[in-house]
Backbone bond lengths (Angstrom), bond angles and torsions (degrees), N, CA, C in turn:
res aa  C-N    CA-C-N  psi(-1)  N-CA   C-N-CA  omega(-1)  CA-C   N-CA-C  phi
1 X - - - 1.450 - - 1.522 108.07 -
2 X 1.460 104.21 157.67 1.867 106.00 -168.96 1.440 82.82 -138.56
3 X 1.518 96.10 143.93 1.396 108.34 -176.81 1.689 84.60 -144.34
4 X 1.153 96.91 140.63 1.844 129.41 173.18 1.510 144.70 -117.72
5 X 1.521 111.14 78.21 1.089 129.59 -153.68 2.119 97.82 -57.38
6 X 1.536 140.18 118.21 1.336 113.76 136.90 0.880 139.53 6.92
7 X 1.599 124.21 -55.07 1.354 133.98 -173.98 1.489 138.65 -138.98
8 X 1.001 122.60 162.03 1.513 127.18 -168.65 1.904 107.42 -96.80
9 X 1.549 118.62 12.33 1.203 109.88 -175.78 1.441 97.32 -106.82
10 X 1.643 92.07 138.83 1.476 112.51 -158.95 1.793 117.06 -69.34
11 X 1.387 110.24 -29.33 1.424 119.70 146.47 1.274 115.03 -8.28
12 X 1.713 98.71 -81.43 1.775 124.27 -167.11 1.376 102.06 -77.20
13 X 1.246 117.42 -61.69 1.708 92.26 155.01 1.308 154.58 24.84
14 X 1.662 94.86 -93.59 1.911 127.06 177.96 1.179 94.27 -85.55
15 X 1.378 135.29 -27.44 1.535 111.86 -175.87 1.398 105.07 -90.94
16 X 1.035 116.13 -26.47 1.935 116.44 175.71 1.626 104.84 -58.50
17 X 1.239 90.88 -53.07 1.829 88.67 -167.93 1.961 108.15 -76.75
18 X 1.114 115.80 -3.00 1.403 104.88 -163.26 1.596 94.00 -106.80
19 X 1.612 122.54 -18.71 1.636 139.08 -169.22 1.526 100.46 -87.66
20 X 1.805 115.26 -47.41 1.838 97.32 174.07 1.268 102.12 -89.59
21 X 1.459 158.66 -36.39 1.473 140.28 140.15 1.259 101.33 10.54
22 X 1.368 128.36 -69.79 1.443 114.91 -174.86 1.614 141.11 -59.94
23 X 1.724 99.21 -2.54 1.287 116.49 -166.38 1.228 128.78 -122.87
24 X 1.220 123.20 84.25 1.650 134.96 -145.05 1.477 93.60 -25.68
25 X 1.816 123.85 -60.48 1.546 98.70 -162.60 1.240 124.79 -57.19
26 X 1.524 121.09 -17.75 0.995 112.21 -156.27 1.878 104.15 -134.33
27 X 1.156 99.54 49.24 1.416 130.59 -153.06 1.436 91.39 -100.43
28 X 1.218 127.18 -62.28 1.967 117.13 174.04 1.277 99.53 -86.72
29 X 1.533 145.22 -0.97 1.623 110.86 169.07 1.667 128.95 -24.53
30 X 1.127 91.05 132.09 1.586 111.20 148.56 1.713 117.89 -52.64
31 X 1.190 141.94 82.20 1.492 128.14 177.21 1.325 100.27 -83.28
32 X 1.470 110.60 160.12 1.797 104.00 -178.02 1.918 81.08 -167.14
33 X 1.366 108.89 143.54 1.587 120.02 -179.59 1.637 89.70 -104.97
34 X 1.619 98.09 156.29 1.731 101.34 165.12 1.361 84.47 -171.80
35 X 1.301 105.51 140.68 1.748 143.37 -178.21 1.502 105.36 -61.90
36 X 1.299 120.34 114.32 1.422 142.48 163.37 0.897 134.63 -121.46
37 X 1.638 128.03 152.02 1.568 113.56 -164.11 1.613 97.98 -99.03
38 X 1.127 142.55 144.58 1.567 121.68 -163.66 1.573 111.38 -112.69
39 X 1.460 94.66 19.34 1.509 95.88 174.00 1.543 130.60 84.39
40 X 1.435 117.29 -23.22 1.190 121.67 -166.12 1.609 93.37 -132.62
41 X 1.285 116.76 166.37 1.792 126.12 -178.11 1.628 101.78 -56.19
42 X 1.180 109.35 172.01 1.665 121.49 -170.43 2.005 93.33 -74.77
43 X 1.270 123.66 -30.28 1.524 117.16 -169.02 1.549 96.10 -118.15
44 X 1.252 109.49 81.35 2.088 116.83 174.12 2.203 85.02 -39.65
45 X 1.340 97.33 128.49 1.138 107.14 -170.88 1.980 101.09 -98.81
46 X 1.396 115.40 -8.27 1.528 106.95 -165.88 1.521 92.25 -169.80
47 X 1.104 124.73 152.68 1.678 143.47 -175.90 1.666 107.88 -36.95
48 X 1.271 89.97 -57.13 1.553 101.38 -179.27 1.702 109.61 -50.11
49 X 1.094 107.88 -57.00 1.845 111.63 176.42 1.274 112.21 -41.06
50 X 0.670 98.18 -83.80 2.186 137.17 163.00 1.636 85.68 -18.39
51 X 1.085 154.26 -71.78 1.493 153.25 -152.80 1.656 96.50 -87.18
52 X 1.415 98.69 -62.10 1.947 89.18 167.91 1.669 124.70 -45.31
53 X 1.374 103.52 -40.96 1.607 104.71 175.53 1.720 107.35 -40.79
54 X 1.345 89.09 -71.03 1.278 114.99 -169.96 1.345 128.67 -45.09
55 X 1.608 96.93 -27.05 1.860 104.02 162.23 1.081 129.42 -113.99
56 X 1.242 115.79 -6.39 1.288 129.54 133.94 1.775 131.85 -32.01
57 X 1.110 107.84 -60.21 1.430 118.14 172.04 1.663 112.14 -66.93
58 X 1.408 108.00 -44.42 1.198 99.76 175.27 1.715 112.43 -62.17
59 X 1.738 121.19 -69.53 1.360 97.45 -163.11 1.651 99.12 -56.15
60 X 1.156 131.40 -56.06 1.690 110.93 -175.86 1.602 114.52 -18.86
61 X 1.369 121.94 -80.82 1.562 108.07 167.62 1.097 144.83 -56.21
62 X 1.456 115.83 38.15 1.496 103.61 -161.42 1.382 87.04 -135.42
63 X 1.587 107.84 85.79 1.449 139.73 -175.99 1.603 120.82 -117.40
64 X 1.371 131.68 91.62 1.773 119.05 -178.71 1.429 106.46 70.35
65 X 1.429 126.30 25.31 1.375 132.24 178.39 1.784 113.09 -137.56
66 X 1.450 102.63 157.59 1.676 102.94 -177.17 1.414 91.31 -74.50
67 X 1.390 122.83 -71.86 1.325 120.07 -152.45 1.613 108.02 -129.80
68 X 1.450 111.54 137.15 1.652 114.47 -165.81 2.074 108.64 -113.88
69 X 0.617 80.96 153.93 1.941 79.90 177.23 1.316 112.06 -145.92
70 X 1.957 108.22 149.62 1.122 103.54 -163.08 1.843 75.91 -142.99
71 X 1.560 92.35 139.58 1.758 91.79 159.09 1.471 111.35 -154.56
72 X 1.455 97.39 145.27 1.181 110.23 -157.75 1.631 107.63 -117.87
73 X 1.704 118.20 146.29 1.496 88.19 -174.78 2.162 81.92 -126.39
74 X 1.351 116.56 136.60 1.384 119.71 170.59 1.529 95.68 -145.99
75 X 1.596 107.78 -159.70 1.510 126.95 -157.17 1.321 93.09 -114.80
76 X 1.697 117.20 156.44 1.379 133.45 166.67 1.829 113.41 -118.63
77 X 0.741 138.89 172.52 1.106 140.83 151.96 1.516 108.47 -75.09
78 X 1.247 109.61 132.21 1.717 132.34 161.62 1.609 115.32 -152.02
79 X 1.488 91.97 110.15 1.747 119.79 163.86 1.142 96.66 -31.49
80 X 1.475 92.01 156.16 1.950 107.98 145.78 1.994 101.53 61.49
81 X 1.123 121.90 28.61 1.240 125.07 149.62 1.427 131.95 -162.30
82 X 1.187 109.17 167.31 1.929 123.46 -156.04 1.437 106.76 -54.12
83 X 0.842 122.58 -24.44 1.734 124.99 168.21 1.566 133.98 -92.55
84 X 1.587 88.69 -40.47 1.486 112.38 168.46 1.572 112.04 85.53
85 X 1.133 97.09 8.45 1.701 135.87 -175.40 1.478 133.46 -101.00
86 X 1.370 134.91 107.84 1.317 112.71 153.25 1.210 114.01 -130.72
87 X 1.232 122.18 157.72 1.740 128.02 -171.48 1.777 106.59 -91.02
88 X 1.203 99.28 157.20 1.957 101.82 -161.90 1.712 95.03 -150.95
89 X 1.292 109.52 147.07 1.514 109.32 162.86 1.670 99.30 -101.22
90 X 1.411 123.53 174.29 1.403 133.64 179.61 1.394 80.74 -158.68
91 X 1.516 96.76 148.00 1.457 128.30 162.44 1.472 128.03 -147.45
92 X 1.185 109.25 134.58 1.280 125.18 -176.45 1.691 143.28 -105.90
93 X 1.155 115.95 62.57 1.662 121.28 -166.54 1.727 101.63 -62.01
94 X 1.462 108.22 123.80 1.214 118.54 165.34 1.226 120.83 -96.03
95 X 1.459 154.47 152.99 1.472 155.57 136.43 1.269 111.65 -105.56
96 X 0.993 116.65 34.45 1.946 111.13 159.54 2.152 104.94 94.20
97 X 1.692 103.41 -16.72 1.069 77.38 -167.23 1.782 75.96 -155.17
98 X 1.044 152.57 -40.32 1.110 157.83 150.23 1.496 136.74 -54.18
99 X 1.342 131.53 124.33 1.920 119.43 179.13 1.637 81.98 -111.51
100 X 1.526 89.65 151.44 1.566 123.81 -168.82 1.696 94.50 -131.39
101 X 1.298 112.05 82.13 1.472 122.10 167.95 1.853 128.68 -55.63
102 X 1.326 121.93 116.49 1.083 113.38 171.73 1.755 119.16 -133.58
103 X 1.491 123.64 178.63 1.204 97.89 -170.92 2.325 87.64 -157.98
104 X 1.438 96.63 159.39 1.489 100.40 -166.66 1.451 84.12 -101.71
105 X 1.492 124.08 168.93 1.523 133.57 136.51 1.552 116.50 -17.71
106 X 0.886 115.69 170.18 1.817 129.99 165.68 0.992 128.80 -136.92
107 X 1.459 120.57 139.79 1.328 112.83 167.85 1.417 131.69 -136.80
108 X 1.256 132.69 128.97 1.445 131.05 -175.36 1.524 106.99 -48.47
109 X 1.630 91.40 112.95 1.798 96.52 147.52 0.734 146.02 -36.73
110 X 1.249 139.55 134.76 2.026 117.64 -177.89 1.419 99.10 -91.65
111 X 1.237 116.31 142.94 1.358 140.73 174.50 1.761 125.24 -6.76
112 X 1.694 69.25 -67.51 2.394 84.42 179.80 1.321 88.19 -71.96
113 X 1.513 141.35 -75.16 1.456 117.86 -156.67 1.824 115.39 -42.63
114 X 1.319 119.85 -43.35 1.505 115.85 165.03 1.202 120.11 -18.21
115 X 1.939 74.27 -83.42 1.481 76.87 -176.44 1.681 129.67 -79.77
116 X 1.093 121.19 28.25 1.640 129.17 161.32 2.111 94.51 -90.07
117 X 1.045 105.85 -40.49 1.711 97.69 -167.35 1.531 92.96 -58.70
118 X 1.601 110.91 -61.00 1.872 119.21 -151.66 1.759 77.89 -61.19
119 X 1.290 144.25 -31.45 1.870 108.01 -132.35 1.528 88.06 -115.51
120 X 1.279 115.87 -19.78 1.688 112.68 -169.94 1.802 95.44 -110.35
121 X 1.061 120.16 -4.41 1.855 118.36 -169.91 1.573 105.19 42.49
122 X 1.361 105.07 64.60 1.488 110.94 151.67 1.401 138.09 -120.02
123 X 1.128 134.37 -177.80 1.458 132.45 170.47 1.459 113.98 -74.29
124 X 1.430 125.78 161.55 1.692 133.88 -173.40 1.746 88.37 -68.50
125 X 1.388 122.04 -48.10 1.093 119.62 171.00 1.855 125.88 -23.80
126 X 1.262 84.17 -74.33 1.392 84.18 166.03 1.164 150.37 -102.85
127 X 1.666 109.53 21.39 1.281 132.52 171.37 1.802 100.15 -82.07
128 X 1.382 104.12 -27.80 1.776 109.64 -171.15 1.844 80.82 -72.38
129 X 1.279 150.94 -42.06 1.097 136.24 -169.30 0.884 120.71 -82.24
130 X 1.450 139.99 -47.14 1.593 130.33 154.12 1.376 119.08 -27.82
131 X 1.604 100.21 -55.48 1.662 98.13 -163.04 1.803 91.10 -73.66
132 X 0.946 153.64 -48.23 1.336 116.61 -178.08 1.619 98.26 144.59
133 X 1.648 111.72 7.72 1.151 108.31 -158.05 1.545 112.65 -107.16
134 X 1.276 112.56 12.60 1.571 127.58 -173.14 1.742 103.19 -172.79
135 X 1.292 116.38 175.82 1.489 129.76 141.43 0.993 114.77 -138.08
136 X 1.839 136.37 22.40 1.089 137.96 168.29 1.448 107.79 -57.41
137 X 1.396 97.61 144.59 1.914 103.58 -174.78 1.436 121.75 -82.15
138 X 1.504 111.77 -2.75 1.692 118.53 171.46 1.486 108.49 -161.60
139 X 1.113 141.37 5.89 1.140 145.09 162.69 1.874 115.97 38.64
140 X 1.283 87.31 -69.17 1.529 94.72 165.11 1.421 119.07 -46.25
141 X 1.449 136.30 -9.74 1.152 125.98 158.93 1.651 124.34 -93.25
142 X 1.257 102.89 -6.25 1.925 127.45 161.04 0.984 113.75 -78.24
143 X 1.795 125.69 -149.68 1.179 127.13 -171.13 1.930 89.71 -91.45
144 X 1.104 130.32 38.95 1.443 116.93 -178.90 1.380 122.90 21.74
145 X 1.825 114.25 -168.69 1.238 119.31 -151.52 1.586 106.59 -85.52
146 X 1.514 122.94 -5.20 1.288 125.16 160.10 1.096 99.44 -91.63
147 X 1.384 139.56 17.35 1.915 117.71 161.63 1.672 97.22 -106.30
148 X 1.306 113.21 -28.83 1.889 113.73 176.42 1.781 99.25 -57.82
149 X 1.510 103.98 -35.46 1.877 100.72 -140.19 1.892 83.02 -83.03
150 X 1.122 126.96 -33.66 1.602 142.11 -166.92 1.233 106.80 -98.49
151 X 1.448 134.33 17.13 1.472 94.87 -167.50 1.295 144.35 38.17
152 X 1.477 104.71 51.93 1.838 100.86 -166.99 1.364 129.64 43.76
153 X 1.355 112.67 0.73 1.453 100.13 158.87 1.086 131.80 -67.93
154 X 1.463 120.89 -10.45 1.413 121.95 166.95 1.594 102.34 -160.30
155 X 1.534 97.78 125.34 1.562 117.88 -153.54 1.971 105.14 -113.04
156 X 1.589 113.11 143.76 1.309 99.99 178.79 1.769 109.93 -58.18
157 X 1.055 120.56 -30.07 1.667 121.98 -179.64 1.748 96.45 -60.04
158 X 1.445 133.38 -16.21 1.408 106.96 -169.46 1.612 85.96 -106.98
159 X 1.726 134.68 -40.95 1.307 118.81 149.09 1.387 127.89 -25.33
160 X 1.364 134.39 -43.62 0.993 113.83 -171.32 1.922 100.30 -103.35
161 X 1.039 124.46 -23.60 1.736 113.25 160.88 1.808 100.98 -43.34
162 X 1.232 99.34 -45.85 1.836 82.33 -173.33 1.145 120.51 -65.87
163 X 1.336 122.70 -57.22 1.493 131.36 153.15 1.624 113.02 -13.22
164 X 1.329 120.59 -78.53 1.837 118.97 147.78 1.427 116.51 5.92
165 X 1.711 92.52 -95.67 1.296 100.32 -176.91 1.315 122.38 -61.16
166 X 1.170 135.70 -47.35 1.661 121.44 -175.70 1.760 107.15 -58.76
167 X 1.331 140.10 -28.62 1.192 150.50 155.35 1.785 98.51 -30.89
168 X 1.239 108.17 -74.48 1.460 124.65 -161.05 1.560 105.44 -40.37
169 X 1.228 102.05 -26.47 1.422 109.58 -178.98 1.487 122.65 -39.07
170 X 1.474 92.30 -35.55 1.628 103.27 -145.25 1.883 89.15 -119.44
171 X 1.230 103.32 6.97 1.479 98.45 179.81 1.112 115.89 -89.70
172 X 1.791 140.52 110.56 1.523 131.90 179.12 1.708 116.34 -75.77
């Protein structure tokens, strides 16, 4: 079996290959990353994006393979806090004719990074560098801006394993 990650970031990667590892069918896949454009701006600005990313990348890769995946991590709207913001992974398992929806935890943005994304139109990536909170050159391919904001207690690689698994759900 060939499975086809969206992307070439090593994040999405290790969590693709280490999430069907867990799943007898798909327990010897082949995983393989390849570069896609995902359709939507570099910072999915609202749920809707963020889910388009995410299936986006998948049918794009889903080339000479059973099943392709795309995950995407952007912002949702959430009431009742200082940003009005929280960040989410989405994932998307394709089979040629079916999407297999999944989704990570969330977490509220803090305020200044927001507002560095809405006022300068950049990525969380590099809103964590303005504001002062890294100088890593892509972060998002590390433990991202929930591994800066947590101390690695909770890393985009374990966001996006969840994202994975709640998907898997729906995968026959």
């Amino acid at each position: 079996m060939r499975v086809v990650l969206g992307s070439q970031n090593a994040c999405k990667l290790q969590s693709t290959k280490e999430v069907l590892a867990m799943y007898p069918k798909f327990a010897e896949a082949e995983v393989v990353g390849v570069e896609v454009n995902s359709g939507v701006g570099e910072q999915p600005m609202n749920l809707t994006e963020t889910i388009d990313g995410a299936i986006n990348r998948a049918k794009v890769a889903f080339k000479d393979c059973d099943f392709s995946v795309g995950i995407e991590g952007g912002l949702l709207e959430v009431t009742q806090t200082e940003s009005g913001v929280a960040k989410i992974e989405a994932c998307a398992i394709y089979d040629g004719q079916h999407i297999a929806l999944g989704f990570s935890c969330a977490y509220v943005v803090p305020e200044d990074l927001h507002r560095i994304v809405v006022e300068q139109k950049v990525d969380m990536s590099e809103a964590l560098k303005i504001a002062g909170y890294t100088d890593h050159v892509k972060i998002g391919t590390a433990g991202g801006g929930i591994g800066l904001l947590t101390g690695d207690r909770l890393t985009r690689y374990d966001m996006c394993k969840q994202a994975l698994i709640t998907a898997m759900i729906h995968v026959k």
